[in-house]
BAVO-83100 format. One record per residue (C-alpha): residue number from 1; residue in one letter; x, y, z. Coordinates in steps of 0.1 Angstrom, whole numbers. Layout:
! residues N
r seq: NUM, type: A, c1: X, c2: Y, c3: Z
...
END
This chain:
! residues 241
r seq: 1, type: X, c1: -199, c2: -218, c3: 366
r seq: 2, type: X, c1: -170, c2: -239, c3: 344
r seq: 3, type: X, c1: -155, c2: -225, c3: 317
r seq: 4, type: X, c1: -175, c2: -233, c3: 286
r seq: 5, type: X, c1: -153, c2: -257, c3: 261
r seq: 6, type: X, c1: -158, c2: -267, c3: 226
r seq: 7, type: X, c1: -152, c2: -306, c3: 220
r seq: 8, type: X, c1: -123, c2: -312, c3: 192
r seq: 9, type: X, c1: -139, c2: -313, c3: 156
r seq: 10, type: X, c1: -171, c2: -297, c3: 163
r seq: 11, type: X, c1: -180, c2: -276, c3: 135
r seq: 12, type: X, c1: -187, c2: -234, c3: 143
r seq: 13, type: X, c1: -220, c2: -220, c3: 148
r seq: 14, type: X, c1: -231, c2: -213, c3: 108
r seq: 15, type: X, c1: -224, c2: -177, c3: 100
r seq: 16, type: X, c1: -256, c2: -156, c3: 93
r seq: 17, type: X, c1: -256, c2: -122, c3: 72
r seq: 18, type: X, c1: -264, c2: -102, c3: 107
r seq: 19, type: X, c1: -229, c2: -119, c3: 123
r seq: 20, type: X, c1: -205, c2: -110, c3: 89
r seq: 21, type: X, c1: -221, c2: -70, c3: 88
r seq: 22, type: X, c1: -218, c2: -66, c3: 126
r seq: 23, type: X, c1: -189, c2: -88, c3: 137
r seq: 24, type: X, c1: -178, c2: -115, c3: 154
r seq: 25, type: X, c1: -163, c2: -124, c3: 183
r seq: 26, type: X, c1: -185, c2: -97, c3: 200
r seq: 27, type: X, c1: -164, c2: -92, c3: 231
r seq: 28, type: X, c1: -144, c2: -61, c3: 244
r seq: 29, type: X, c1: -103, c2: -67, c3: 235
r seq: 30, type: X, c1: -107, c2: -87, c3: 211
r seq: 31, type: X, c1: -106, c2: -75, c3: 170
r seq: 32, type: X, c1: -135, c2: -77, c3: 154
r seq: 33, type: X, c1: -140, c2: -96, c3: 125
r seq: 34, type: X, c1: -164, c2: -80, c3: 102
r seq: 35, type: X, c1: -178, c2: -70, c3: 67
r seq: 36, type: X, c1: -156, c2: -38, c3: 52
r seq: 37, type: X, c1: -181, c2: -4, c3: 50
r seq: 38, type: X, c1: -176, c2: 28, c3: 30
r seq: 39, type: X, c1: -156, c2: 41, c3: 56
r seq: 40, type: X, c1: -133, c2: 13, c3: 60
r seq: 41, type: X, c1: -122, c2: 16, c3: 19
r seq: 42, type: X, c1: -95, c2: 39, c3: 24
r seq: 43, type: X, c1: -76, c2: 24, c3: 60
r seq: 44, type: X, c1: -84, c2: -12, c3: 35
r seq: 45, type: X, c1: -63, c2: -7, c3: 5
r seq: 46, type: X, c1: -39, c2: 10, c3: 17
r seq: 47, type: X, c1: -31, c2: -24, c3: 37
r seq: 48, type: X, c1: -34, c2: -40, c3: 10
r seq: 49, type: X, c1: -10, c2: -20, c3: -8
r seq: 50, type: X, c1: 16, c2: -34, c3: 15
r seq: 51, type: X, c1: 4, c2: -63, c3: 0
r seq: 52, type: X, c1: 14, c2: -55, c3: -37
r seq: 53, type: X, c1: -25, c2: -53, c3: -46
r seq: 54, type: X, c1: -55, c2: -25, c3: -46
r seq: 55, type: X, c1: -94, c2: -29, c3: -41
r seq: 56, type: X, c1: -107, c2: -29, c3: -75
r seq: 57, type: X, c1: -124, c2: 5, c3: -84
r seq: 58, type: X, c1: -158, c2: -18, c3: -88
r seq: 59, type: X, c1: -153, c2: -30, c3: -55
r seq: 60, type: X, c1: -148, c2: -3, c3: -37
r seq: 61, type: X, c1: -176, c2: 14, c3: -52
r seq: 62, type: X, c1: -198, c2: -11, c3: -42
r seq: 63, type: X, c1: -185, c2: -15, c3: -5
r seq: 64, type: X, c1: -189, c2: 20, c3: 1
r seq: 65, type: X, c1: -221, c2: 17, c3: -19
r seq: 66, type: X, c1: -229, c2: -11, c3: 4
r seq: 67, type: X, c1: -238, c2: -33, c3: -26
r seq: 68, type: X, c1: -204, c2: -55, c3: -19
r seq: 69, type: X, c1: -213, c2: -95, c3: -13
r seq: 70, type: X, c1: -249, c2: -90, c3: -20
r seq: 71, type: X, c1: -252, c2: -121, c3: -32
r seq: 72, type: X, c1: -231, c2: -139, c3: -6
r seq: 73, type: X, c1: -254, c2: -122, c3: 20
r seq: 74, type: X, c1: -279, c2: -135, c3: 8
r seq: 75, type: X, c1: -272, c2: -172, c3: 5
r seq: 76, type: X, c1: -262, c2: -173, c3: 45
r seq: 77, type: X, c1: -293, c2: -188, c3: 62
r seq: 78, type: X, c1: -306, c2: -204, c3: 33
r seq: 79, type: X, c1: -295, c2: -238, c3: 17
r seq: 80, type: X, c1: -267, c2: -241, c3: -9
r seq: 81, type: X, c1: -290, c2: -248, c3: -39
r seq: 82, type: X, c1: -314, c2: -219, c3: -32
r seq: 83, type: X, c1: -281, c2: -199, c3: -28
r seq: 84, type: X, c1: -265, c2: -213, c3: -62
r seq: 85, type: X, c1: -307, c2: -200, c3: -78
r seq: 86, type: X, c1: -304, c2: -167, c3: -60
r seq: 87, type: X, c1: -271, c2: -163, c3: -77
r seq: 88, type: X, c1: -278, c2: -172, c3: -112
r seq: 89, type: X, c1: -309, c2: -153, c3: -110
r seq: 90, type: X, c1: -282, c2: -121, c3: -106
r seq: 91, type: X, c1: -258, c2: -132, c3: -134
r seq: 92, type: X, c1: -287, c2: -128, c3: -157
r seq: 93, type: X, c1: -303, c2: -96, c3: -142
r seq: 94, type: X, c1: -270, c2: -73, c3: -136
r seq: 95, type: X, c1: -239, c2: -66, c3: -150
r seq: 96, type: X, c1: -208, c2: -85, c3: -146
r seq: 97, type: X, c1: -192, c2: -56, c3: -130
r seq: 98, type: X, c1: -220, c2: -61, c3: -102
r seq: 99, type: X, c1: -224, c2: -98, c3: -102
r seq: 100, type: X, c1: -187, c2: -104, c3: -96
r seq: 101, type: X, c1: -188, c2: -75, c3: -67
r seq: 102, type: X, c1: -222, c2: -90, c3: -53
r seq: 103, type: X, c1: -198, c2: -125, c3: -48
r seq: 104, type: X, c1: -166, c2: -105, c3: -35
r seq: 105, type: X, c1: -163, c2: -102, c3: -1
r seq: 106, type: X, c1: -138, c2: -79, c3: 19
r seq: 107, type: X, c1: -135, c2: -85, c3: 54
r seq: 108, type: X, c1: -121, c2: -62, c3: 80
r seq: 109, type: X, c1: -103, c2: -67, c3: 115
r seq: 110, type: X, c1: -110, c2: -39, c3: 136
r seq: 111, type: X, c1: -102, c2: -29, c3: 173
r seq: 112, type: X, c1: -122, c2: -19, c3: 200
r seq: 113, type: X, c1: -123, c2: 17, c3: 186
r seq: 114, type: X, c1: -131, c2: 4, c3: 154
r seq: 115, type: X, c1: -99, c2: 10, c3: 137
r seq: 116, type: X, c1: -88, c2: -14, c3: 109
r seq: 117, type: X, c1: -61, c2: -39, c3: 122
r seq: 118, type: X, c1: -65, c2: -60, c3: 94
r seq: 119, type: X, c1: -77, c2: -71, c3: 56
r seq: 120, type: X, c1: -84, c2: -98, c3: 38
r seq: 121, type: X, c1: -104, c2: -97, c3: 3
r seq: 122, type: X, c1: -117, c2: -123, c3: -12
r seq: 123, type: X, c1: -131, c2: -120, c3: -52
r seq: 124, type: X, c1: -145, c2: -135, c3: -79
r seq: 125, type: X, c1: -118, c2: -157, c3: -98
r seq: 126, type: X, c1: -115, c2: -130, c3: -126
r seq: 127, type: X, c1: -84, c2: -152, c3: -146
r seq: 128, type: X, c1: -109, c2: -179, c3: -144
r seq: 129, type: X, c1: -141, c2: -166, c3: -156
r seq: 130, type: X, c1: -120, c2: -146, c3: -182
r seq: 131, type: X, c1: -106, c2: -183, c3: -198
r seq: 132, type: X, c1: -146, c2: -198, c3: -193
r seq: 133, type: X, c1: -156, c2: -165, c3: -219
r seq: 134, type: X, c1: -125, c2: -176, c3: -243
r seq: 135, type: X, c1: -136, c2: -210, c3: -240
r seq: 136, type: X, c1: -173, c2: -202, c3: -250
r seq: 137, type: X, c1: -191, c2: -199, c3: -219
r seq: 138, type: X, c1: -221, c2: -173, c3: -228
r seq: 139, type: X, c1: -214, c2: -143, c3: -195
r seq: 140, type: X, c1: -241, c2: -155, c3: -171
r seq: 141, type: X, c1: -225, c2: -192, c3: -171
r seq: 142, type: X, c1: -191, c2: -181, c3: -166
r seq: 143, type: X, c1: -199, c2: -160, c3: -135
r seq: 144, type: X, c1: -219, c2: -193, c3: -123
r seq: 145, type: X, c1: -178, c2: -205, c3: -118
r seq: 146, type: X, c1: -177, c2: -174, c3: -87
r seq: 147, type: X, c1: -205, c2: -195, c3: -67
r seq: 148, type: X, c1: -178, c2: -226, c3: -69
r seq: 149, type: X, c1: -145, c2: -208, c3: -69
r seq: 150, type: X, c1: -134, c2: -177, c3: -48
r seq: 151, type: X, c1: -100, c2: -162, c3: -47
r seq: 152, type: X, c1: -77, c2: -144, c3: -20
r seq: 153, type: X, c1: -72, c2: -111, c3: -37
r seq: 154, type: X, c1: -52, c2: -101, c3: -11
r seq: 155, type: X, c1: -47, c2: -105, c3: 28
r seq: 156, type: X, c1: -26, c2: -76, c3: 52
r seq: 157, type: X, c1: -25, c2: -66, c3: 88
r seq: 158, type: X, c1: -11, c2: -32, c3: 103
r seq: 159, type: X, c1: 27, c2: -38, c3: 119
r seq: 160, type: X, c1: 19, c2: -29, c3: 150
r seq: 161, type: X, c1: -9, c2: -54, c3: 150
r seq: 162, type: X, c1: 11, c2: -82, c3: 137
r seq: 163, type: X, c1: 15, c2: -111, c3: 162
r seq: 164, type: X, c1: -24, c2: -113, c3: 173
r seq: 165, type: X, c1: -36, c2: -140, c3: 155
r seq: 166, type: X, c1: -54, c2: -115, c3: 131
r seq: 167, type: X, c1: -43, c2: -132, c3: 94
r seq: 168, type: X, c1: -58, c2: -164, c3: 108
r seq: 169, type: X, c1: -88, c2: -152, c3: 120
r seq: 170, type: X, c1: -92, c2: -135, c3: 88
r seq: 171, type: X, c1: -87, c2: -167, c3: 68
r seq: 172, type: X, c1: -112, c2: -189, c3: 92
r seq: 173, type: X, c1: -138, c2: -168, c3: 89
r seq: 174, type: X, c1: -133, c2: -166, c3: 52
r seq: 175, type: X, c1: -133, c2: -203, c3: 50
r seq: 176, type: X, c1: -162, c2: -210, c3: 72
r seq: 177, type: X, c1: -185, c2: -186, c3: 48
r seq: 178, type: X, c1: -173, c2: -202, c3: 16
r seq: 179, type: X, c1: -170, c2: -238, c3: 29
r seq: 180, type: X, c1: -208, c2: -226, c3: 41
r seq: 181, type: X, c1: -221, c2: -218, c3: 9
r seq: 182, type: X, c1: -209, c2: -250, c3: -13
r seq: 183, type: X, c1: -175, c2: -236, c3: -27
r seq: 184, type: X, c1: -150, c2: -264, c3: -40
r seq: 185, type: X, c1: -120, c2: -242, c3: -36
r seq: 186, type: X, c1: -103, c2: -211, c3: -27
r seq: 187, type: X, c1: -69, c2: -199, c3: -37
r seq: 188, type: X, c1: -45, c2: -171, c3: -41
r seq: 189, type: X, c1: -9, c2: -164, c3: -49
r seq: 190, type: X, c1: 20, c2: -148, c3: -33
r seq: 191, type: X, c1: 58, c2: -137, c3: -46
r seq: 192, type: X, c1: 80, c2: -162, c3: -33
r seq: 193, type: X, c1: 102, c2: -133, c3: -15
r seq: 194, type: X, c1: 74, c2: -133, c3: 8
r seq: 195, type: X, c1: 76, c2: -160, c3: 39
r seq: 196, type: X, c1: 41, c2: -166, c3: 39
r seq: 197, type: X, c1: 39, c2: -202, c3: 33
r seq: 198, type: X, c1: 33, c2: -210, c3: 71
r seq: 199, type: X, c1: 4, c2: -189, c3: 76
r seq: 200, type: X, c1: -17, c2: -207, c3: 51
r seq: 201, type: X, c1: -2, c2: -240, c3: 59
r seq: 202, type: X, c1: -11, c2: -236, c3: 94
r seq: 203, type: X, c1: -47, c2: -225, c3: 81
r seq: 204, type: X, c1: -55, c2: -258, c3: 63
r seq: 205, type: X, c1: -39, c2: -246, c3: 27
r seq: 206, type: X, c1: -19, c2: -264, c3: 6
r seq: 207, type: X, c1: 12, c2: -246, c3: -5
r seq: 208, type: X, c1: 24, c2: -253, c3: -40
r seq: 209, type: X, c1: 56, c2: -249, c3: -53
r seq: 210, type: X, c1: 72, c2: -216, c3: -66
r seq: 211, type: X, c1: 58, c2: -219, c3: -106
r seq: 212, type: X, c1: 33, c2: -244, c3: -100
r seq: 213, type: X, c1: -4, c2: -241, c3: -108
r seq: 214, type: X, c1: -34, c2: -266, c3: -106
r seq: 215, type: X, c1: -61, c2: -281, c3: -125
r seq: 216, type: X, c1: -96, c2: -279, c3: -121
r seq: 217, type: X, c1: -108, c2: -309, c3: -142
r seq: 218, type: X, c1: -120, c2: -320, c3: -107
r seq: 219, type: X, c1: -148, c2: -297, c3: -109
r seq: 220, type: X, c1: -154, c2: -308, c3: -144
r seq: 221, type: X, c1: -133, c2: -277, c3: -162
r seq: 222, type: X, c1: -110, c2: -280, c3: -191
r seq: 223, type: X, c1: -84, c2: -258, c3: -177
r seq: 224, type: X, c1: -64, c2: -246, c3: -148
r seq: 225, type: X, c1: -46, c2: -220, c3: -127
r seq: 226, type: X, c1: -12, c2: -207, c3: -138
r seq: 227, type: X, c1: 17, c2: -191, c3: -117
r seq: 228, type: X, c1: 47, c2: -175, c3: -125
r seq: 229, type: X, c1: 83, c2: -181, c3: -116
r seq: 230, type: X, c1: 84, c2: -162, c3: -87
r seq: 231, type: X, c1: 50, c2: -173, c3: -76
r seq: 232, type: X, c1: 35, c2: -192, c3: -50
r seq: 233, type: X, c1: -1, c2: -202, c3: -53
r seq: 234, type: X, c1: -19, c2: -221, c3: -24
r seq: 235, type: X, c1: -54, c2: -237, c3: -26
r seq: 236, type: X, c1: -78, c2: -252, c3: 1
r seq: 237, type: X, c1: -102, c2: -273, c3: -15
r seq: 238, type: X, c1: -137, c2: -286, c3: 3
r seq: 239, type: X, c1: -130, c2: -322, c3: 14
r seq: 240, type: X, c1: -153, c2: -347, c3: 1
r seq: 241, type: X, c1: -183, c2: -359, c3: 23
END
């Protein structure tokens, strides 16, 4: 039998919640991309301390409480505007603390032994809900800027891992479950010092200048992302259909 081939532009298979908790590709060799679990939290930040960044102590309470990307579980499978209900119906019900770890999600590359090789974690835009509160927004609508926003928190692989591929698997599968559930944009930031530039490039971001920050008036908001001097911030917005 021929080798199976995927014709240029076709989209991925849509990820379900079953595929981000267990793992994906499912073959022997190859790292595993997965959803982090209570026993990943420790191997996980200390990555991304290489990174110049920590789990937040709410998130890593609620990945080893197993209550991490609730909400982003939930919406896979379903369409966007039931997901975009689901999630309002949490910004009401729990705290922020939980809503914004409910749409945090913190993947894991593991090996065939299931050690961690890699992390990326992707959060709630905190500096962005934070100027929605100053700017009036009552809590509940605030957080309804995480179902449209997400940000790279932070993004690390192991040395001897390096090499592999693993960043960019981290970052498609990141994309391809936000891109999934409706999100406009995700971004992060980096210290200039740091040659990371082609990574993201090569992953579909757009790579800003060192100091340069962005507007988000395109998603109707009266205010915008700020970096500092010895900043790099790169965004990858949803193109229009």
């Amino acid at each position: 039998m021929g080798k199976r081939t995927t014709k240029k532009g076709a989209r991925p298979a849509p990820v379900s919640a079953d595929r981000l908790r267990e793992g994906w590709p499912p073959t022997p060799g190859s790292a595993r991309i997965r959803l982090a679990r209570a026993q990943d939290t420790d191997a996980a930040d200390a990555l991304l301390g290489m990174a110049g960044v920590r789990l937040t102590p709410a998130l890593r309470s609620a990945i080893e409480d197993g209550t991490a990307a609730s909400i982003l579980l939930g919406g896979l499978g379903g369409t966007t505007n039931a997901f975009f209900k689901a999630a309002a119906r949490s910004f009401v019900t729990q705290s922020m603390a939980e809503s914004m770890s409910g749409i945090s999600m913190t993947l894991i590359a593991a090996d065939g032994e299931d050690q961690v090789l890699g992390v990326l974690s992707v959060t709630a835009p905190g500096s962005i809900i934070n100027k929605a509160l100053d700017s009036g927004y009552d809590p509940p609508r605030a957080l309804t800027l995480g179902v449209a926003v997400a940000k790279i928190h932070g993004l690390a692989v192991a040395e001897a891992a390096r090499g592999q591929g693993i960043a960019s698997a981290l970052l498609r599968m990141a994309w391809q479950v936000h891109e999934q559930l409706g999100y406009f944009l995700l971004y992060g930031s980096y210290a200039t010092e740091r040659e990371l530039g082609p990574l993201y490039t090569r992953c579909g971001y757009t790579v800003l200048a060192p100091g340069e920050g962005f507007t988000l008036d395109s998603i109707g908001l009266p205010f915008g992302v700020h970096a500092g001097p010895n900043e790099r911030v790169f965004t990858r917005w949803r193109p229009h259909r």
